[in-house]
N, CA and C atoms as an extended XYZ file, in Angstrom:
210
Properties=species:S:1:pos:R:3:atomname:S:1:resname:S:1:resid:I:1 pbc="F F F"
N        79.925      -73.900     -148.722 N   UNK     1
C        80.081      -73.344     -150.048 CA  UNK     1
C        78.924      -72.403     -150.342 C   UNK     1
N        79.093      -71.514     -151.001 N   UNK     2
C        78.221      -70.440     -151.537 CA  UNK     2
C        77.935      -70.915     -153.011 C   UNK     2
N        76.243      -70.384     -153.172 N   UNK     3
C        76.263      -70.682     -154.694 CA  UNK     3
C        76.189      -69.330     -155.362 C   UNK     3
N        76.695      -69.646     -156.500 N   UNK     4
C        77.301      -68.251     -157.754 CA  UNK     4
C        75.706      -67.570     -157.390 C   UNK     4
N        74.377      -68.432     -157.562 N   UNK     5
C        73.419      -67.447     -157.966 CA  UNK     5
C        73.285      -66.299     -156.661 C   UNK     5
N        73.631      -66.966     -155.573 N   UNK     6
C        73.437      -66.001     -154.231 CA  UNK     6
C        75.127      -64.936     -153.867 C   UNK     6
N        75.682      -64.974     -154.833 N   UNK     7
C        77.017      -64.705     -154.126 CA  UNK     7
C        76.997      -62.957     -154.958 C   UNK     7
N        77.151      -62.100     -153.758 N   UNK     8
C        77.087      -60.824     -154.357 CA  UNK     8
C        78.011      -60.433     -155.262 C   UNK     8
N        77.882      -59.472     -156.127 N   UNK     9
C        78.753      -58.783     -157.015 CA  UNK     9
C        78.870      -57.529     -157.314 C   UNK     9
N        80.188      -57.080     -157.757 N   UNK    10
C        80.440      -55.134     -157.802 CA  UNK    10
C        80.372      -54.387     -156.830 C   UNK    10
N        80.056      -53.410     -156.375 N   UNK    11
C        80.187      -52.667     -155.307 CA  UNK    11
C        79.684      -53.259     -153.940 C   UNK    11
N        78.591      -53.975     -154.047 N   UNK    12
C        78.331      -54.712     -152.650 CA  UNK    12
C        79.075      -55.731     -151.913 C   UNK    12
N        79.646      -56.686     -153.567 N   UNK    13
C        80.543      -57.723     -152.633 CA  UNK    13
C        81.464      -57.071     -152.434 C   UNK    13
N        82.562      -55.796     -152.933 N   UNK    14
C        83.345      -55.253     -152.112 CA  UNK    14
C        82.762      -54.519     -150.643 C   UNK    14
N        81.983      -54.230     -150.498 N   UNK    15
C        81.810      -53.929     -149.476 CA  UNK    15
C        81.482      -54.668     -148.188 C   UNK    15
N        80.806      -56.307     -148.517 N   UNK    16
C        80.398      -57.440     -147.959 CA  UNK    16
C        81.929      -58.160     -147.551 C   UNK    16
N        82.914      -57.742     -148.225 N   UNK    17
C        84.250      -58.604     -148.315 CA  UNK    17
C        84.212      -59.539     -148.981 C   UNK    17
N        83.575      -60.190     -150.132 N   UNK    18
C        83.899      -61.327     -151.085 CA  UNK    18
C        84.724      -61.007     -152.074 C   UNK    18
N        84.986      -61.754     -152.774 N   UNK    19
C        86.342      -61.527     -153.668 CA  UNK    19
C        85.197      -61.896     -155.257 C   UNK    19
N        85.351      -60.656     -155.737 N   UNK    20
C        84.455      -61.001     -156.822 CA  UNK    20
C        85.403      -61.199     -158.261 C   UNK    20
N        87.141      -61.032     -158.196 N   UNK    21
C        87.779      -61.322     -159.349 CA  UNK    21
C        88.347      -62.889     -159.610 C   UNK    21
N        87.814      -62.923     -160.655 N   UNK    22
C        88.440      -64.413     -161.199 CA  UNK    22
C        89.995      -64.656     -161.820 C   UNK    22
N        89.898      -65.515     -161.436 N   UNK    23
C        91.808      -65.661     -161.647 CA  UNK    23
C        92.042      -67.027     -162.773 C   UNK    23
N        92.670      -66.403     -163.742 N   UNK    24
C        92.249      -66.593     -165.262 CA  UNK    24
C        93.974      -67.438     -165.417 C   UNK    24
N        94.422      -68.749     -166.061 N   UNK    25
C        95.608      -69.219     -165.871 CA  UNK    25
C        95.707      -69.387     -167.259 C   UNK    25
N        97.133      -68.673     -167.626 N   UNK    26
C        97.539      -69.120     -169.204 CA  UNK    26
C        98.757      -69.845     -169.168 C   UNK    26
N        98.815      -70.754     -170.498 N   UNK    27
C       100.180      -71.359     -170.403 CA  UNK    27
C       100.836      -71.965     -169.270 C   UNK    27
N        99.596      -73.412     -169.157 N   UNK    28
C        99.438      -74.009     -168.405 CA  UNK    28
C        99.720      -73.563     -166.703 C   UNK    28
N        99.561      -72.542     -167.045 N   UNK    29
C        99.601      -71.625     -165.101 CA  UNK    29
C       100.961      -70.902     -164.934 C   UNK    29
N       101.592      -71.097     -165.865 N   UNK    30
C       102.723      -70.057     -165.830 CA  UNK    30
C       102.503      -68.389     -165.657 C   UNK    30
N       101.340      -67.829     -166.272 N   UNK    31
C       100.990      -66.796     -166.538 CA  UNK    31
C        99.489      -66.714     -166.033 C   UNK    31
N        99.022      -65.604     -164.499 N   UNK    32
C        98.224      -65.608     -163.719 CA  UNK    32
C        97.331      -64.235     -164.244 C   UNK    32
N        95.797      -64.043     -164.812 N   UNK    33
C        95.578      -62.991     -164.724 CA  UNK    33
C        94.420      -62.808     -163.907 C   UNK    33
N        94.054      -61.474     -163.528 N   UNK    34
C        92.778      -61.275     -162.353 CA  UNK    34
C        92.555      -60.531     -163.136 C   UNK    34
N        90.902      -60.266     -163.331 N   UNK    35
C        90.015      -59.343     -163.974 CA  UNK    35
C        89.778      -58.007     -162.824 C   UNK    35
N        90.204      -56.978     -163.230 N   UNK    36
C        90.131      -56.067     -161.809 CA  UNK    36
C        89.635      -54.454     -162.481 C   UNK    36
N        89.976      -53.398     -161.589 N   UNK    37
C        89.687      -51.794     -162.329 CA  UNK    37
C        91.284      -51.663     -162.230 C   UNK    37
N        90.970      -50.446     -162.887 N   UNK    38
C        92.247      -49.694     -163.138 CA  UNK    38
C        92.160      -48.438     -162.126 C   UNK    38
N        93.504      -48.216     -161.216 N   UNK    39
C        93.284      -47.484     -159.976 CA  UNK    39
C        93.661      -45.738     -160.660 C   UNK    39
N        92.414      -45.151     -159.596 N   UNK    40
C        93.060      -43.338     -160.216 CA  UNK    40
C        93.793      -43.224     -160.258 C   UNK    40
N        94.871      -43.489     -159.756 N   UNK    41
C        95.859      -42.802     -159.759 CA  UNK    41
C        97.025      -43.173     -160.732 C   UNK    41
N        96.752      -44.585     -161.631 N   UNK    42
C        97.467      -44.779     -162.889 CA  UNK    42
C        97.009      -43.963     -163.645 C   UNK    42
N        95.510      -44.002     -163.969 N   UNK    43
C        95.027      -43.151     -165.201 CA  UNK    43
C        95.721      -42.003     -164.784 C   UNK    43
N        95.577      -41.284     -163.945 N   UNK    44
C        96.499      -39.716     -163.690 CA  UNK    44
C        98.011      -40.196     -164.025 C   UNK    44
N        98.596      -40.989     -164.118 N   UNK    45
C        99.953      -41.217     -164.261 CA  UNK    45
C       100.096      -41.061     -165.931 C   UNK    45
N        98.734      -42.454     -166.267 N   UNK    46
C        98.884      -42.170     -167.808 CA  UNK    46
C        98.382      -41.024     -168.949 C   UNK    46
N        97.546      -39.968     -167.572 N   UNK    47
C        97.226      -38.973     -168.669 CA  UNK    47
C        98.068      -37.916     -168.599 C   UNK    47
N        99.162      -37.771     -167.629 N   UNK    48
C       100.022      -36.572     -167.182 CA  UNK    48
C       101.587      -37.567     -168.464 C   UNK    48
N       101.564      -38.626     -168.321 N   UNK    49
C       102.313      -38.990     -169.549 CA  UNK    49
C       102.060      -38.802     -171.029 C   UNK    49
N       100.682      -38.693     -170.944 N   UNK    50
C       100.380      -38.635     -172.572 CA  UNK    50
C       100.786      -36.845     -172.899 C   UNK    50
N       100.278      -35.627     -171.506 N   UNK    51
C       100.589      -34.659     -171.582 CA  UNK    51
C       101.626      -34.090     -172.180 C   UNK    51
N       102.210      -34.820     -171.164 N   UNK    52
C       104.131      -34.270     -171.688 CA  UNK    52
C       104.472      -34.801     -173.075 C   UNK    52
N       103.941      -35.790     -173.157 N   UNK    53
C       104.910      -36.595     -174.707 CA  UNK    53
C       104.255      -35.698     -175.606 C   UNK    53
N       103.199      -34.922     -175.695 N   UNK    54
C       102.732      -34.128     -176.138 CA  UNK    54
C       103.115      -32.620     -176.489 C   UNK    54
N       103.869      -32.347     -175.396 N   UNK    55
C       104.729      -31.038     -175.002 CA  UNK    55
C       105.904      -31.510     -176.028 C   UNK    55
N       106.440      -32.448     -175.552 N   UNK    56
C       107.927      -32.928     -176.345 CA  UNK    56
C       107.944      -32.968     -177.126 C   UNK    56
N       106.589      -33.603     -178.230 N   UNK    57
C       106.501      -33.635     -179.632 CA  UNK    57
C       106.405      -31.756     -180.291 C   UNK    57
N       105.594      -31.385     -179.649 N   UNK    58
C       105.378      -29.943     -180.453 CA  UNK    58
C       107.294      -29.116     -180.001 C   UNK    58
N       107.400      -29.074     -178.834 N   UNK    59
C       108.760      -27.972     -178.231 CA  UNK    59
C       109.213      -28.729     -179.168 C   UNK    59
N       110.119      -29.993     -178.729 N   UNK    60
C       111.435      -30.843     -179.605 CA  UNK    60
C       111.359      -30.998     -180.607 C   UNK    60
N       110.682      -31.586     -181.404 N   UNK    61
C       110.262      -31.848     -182.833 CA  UNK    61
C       109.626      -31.100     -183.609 C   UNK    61
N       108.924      -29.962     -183.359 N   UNK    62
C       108.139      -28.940     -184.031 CA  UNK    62
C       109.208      -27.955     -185.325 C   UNK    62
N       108.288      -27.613     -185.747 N   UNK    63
C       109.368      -26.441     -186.592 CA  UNK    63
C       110.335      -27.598     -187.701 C   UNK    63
N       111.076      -26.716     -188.281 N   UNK    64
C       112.235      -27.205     -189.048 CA  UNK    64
C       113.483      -28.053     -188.342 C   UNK    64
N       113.536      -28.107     -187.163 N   UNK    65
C       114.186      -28.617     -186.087 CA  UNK    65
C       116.017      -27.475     -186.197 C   UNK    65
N       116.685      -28.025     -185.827 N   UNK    66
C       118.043      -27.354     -185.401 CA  UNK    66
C       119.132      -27.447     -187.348 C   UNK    66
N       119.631      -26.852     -187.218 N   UNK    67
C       120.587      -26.630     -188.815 CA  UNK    67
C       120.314      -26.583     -190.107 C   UNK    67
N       118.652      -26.420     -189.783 N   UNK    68
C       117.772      -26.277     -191.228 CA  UNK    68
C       117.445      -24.639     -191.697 C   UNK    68
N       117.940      -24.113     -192.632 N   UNK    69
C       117.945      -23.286     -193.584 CA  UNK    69
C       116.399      -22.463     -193.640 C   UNK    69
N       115.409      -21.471     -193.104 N   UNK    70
C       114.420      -21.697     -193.060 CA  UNK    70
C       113.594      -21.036     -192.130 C   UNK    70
């Protein structure tokens, strides 16, 4: 067994190979969570989504919209 005070963390224990996320059980273990990062390539997913919904709101919804007098 390893003790917590010697056991590396953040960039070294990934690089050492230890597993530095804790695995968190709700509702009596039905529901599993791991404390982890969020990978580039979601944030690029979620900022190229926020983009467009952005586009859609001003093009689609902008203006007086379609059969308005104006």
């Amino acid at each position: 067994m390893t003790d917590s005070k010697t056991t590396p963390t953040g960039h070294k224990a990934e690089i050492e190979g230890h597993e530095t996320h804790e695995l968190h059980e709700y509702a009596g273990g039905l529901i599993k969570a791991r404390l982890g990062i969020i990978p580039v390539w979601l944030l690029v997913v979620y900022f190229v989504l926020f983009i467009w919904a952005c586009y859609y709101i001003v093009h689609y919804w902008g203006g007086l919209g379609p059969g308005r007098i104006g």
